[in-house]
KEMITOR-357112 format. One line per field, with one value per residue (C-alpha): residue number from 1; x, y, z; residue in three letters. Coordinates in nm, 4 decimals, decimal comma. Layout:
! residues N
pos: [NUM ...]
px: [X ...]
py: [Y ...]
pz: [Z ...]
code: [ALA ...]
//
This chain:
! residues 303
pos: [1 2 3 4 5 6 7 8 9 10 11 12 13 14 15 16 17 18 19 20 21 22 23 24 25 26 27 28 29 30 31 32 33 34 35 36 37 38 39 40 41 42 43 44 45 46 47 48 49 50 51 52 53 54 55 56 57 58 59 60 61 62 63 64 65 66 67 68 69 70 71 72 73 74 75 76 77 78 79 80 81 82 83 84 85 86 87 88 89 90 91 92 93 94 95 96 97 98 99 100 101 102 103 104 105 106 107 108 109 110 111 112 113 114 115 116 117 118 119 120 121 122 123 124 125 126 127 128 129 130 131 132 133 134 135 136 137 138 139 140 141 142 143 144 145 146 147 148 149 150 151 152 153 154 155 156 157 158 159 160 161 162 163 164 165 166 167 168 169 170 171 172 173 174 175 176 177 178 179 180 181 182 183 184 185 186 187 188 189 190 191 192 193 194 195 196 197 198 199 200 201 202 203 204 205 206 207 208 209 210 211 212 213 214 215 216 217 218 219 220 221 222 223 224 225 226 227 228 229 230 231 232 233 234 235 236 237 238 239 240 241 242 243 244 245 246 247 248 249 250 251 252 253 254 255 256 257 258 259 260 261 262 263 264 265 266 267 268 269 270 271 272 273 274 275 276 277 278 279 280 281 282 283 284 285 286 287 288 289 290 291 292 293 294 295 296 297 298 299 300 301 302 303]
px: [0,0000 0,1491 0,2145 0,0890 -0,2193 -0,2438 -0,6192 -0,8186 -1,1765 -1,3537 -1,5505 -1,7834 -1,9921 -2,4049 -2,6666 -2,8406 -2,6712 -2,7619 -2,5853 -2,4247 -2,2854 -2,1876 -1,9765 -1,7824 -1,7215 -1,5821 -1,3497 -1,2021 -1,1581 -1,0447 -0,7499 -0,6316 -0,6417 -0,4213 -0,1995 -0,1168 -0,1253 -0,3991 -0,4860 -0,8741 -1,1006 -1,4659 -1,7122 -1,9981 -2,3302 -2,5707 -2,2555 -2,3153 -2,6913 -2,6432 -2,8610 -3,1723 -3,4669 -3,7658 -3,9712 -3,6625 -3,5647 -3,6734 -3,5128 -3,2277 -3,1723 -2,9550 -2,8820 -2,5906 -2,4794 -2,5924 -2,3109 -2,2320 -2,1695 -1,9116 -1,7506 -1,6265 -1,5356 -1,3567 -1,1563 -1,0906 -0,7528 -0,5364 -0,7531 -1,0388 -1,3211 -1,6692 -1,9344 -2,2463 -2,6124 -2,9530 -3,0102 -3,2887 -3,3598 -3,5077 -3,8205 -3,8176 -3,7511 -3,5456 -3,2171 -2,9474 -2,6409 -2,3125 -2,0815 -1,7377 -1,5195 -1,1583 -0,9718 -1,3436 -1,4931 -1,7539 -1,5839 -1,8971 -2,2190 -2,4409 -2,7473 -2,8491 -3,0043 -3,0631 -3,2643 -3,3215 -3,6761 -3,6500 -3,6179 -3,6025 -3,5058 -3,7137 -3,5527 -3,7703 -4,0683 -3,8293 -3,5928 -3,6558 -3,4062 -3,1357 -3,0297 -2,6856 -2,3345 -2,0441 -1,6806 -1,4266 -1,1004 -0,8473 -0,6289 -0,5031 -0,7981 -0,8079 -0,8393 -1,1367 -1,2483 -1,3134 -1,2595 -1,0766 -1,2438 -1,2520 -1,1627 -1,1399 -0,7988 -0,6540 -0,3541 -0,5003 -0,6564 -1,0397 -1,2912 -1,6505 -1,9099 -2,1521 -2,3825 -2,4255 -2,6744 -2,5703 -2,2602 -2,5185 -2,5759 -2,3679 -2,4901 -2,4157 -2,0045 -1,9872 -2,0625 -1,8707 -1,5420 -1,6599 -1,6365 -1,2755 -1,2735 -1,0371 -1,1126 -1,4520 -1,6013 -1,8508 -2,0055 -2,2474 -2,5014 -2,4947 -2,6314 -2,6606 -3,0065 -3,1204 -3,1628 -3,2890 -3,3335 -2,9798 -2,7978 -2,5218 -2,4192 -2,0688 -1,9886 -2,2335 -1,9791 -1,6996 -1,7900 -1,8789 -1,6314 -1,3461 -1,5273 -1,5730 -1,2233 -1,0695 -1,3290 -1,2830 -0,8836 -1,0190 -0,9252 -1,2360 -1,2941 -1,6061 -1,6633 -1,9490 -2,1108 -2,0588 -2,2871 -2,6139 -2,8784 -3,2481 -3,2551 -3,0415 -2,6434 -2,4161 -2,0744 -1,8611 -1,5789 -1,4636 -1,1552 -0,9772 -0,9572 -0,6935 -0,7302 -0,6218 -0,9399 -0,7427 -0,8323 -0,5228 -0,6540 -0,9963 -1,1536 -1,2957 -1,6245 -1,8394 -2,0671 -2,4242 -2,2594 -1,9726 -2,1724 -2,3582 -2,0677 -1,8174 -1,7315 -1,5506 -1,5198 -1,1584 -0,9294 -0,7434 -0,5192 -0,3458 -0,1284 -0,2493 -0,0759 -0,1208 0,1287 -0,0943 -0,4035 -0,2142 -0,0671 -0,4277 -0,6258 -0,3628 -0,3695 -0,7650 -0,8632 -1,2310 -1,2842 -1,0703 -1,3695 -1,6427 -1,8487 -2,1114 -2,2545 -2,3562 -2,5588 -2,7750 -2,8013 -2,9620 -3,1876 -3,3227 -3,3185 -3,7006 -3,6612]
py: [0,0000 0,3591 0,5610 0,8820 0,9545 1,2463 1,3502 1,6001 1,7574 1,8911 2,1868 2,2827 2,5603 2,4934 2,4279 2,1835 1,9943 1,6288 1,3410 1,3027 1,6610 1,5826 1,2752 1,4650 1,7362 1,4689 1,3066 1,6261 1,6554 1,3307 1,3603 1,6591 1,4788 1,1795 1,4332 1,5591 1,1712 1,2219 0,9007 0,9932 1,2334 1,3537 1,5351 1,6927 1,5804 1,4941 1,6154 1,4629 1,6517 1,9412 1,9757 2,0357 1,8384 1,9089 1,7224 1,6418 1,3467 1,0719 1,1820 1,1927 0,9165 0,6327 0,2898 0,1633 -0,0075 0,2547 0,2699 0,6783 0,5576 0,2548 0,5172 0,7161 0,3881 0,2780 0,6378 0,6043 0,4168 0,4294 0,6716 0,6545 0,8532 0,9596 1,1084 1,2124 1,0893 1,0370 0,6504 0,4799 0,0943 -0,2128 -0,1276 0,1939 0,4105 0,7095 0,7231 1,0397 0,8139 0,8517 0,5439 0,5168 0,3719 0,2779 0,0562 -0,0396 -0,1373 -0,0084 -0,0261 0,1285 0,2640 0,5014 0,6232 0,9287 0,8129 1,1629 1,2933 1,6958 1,7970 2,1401 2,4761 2,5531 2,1188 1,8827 1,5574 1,3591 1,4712 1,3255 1,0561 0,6980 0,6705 0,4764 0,2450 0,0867 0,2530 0,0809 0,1099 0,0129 -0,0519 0,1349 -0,1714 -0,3413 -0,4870 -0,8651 -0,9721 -1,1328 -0,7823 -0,8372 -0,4937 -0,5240 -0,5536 -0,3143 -0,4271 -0,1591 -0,3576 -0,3660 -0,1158 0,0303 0,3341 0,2668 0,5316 0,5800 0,7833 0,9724 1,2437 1,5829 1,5978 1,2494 1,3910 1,5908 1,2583 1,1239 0,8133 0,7077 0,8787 0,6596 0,3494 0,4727 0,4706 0,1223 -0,0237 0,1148 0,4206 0,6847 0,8687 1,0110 1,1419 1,4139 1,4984 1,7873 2,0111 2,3516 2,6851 2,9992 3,0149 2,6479 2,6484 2,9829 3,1734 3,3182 2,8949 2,9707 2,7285 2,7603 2,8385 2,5400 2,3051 2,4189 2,3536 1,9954 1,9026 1,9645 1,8078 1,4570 1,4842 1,5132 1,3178 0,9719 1,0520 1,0603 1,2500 1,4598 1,5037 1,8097 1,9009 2,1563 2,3564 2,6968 2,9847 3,1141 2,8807 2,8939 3,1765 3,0218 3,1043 2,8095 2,9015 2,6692 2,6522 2,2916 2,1780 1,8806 1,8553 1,6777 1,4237 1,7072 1,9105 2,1644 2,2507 2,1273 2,3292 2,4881 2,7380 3,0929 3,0972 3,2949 3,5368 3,6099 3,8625 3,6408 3,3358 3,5577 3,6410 3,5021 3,1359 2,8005 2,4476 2,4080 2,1434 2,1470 1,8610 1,7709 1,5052 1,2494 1,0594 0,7427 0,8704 1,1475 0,9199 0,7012 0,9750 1,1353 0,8544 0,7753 1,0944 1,1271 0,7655 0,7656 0,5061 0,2852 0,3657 0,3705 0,0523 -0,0440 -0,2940 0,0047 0,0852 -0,2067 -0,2962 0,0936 0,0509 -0,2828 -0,1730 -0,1957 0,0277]
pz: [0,0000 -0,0714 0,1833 0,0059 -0,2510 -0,4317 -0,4043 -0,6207 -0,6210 -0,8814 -0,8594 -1,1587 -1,2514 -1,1880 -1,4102 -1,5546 -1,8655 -2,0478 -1,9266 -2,3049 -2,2219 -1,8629 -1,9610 -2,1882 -1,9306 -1,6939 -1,9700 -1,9674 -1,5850 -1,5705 -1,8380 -1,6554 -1,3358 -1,4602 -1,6033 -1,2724 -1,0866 -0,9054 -0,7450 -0,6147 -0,7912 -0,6710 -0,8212 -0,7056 -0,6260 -0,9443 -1,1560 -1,4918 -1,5031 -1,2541 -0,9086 -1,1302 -0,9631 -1,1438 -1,3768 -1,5851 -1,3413 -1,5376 -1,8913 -1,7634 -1,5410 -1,6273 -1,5221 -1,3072 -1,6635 -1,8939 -2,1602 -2,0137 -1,7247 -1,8580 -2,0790 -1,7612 -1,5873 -1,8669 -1,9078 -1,5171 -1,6312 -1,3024 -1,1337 -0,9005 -0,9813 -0,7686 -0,9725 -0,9108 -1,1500 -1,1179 -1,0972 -1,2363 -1,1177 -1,2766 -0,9958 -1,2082 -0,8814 -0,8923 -0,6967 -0,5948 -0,6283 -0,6855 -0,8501 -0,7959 -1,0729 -1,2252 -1,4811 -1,6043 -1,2917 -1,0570 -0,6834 -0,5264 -0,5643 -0,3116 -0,2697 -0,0990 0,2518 0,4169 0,1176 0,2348 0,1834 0,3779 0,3328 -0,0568 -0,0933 -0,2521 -0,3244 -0,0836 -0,4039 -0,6327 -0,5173 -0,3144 -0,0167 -0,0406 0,2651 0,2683 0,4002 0,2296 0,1948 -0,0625 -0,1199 -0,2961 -0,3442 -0,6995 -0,7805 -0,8733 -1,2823 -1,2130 -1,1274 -0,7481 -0,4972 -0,2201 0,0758 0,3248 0,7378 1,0380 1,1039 0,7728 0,7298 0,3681 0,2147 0,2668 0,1189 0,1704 -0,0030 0,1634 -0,0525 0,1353 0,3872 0,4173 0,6023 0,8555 0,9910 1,2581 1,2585 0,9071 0,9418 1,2383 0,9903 0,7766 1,0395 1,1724 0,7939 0,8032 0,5541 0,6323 0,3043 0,3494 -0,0097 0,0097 -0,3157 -0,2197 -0,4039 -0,1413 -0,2439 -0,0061 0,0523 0,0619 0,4128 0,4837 0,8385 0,9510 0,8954 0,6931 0,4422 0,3890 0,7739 0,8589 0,5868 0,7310 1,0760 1,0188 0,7695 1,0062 1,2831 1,1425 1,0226 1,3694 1,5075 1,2955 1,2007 0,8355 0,5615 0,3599 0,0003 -0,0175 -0,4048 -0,4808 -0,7484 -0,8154 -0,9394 -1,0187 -1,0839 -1,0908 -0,8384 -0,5891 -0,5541 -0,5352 -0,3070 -0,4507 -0,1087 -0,2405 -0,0396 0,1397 0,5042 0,6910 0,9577 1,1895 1,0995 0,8680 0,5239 0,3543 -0,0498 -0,0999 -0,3658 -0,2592 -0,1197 -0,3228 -0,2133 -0,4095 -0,5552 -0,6940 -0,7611 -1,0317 -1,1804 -1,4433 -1,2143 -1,4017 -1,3598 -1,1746 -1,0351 -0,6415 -0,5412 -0,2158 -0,1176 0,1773 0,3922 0,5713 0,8247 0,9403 0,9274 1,1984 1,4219 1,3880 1,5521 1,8207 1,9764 1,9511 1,9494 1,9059 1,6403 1,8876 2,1715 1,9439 2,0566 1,7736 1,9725 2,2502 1,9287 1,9096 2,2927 2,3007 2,0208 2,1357 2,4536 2,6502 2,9748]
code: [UNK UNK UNK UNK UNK UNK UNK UNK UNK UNK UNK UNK UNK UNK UNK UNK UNK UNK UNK UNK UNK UNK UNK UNK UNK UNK UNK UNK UNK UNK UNK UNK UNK UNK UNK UNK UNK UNK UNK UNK UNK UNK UNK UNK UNK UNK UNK UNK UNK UNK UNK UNK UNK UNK UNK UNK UNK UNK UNK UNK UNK UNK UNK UNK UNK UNK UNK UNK UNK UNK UNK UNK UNK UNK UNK UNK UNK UNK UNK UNK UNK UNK UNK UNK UNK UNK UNK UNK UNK UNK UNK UNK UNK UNK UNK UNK UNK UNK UNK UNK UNK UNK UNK UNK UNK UNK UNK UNK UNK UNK UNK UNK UNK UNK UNK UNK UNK UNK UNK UNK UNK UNK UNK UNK UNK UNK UNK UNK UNK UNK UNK UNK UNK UNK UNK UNK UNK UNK UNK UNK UNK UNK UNK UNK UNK UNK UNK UNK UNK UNK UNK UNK UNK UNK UNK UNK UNK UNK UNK UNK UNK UNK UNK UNK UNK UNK UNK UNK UNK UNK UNK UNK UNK UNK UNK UNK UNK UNK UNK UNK UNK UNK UNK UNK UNK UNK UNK UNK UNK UNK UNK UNK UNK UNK UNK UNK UNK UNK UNK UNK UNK UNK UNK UNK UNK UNK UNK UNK UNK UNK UNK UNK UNK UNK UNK UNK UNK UNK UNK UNK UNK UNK UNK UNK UNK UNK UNK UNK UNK UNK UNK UNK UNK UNK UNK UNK UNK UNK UNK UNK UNK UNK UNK UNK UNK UNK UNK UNK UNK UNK UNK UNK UNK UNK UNK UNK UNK UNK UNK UNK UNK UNK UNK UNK UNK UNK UNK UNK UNK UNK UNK UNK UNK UNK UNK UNK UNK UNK UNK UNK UNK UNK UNK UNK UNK UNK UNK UNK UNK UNK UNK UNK UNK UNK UNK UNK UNK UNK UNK UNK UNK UNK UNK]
//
């Protein structure tokens, strides 16, 4: 296992596009990314159609095995990539998921769990919820195409994908850290006024990005949109936390102002290190003390 990865996050300018146009904007992404090594690449929530939830959903959802989606995983050639689509399934039920991919195979794919339907959010109109937390492997995988497994005790880069307000959830980070990822991938879809009242958005993201960070000894991977869409301002603020809670690279927050202005898709990239991961989660050891089993004995509990 390497000691280092070089990680990168791709932030891209909102609005809604076709899938056929979103692939090609990946490619693109992606070729620059392998031109600089990157090792992991995310990209934002919904990112091949844009954070567009209207009555659009269906024409442009796709399959897990839609060809659009086995063209990126087949351009994913010694690079992981996390990408954001709306999934349809065989039960013809509509899905916020995001697939992760390289050398041509699928390594892991989520579904949005914590679907927000307040404020100015509507997904829970739109979207079924999903219902598993997974992890994977960022191992060789095995010519008969099987991904590495994932173990709390195994000394290997372990990732998990959770998709924004997913992250808001304690419950599902804390499966996340018991399934052994130390990568945590947060594709998110965050505009200034999707809350409302005085929450701020981009001080509410920072706050909890470097929390879970220090809290599970994990690094974070946060890619957003930026820019005006559909009367609502996108503030872009993508970055990469550190284990230690500190935003190793991150683009400008953009105020309402800025958002409406001339923004572009653009590319950060900072180096991990397994070192750090280690050091982080000796000194605050709570993935050591958390007990999952305290979980279950307090669920089932009957007094």
């Amino acid at each position: 296992m390497p000691n280092t990865l070089t990680l990168a996050v791709a932030q891209l300018k909102a609005g809604p596009t076709s899938p056929e146009v979103g692939v090609r904007r990946h490619l693109k992404i992606i070729e620059k990314a392998q031109q600089r090594g990157v090792d992991l690449l995310v990209f934002p929530e919904l990112s091949l159609t844009g954070y567009s939830l209207n009555d659009r959903v269906p024409d442009v959802a796709l399959s897990h095995d839609d060809d659009l989606i086995l063209k990126i995983a087949n351009e994913a050639v010694g690079i992981t990539v996390t990408f954001g689509f709306i999934e349809v399934s065989e039960g013809a039920l509509y899905y916020n998921s995001v697939m992760t991919v390289r050398d041509g195979t699928v390594l892991n794919l989520h579904r949005k769990i914590n679907l927000a339907t307040y404020g100015l959010l509507e997904e829970g109109k739109h979207f079924a919820q999903g219902e598993e937390v997974n992890s994977f492997s960022l191992g060789e995988i095995a010519a008969n195409n099987t991904v590495p497994t994932c173990r709390l005790e195994s000394a290997s880069w372990c990732a998990c994908a959770l998709i924004c307000a997913d992250h808001w959830n304690p419950l599902l980070l804390s499966l996340a850290a018991i399934r052994g990822a130390n990568l945590l991938l947060a594709p998110i879809a965050s505009a200034t006024e999707a809350v409302g009242g005085e929450f701020s958005n981009p001080h509410g993201w920072q706050q909890n990005l470097g929390n879970s960070a220090l809290t599970f000894g994990s690094y974070i991977l946060m890619s957003n949109w930026v820019g005006h869409q559909d009367n609502i301002n996108f503030w872009g603020g993508s970055c990469i936390v550190s284990p230690q809670g500190k935003v190793l690279t991150a683009v400008e927050t953009q105020s309402i102002e800025q958002a409406e202005g001339k923004v572009d898709d653009c590319l950060i990239t900072a180096v991990a290190s397994y070192s750090i991961v280690k050091k982080a989660r000796y000194l605050l050891p709570t993935l050591r003390d958390l007990d999952p089993y305290q979980f279950v004995r307090e669920i089932t509990r009957k007094t």
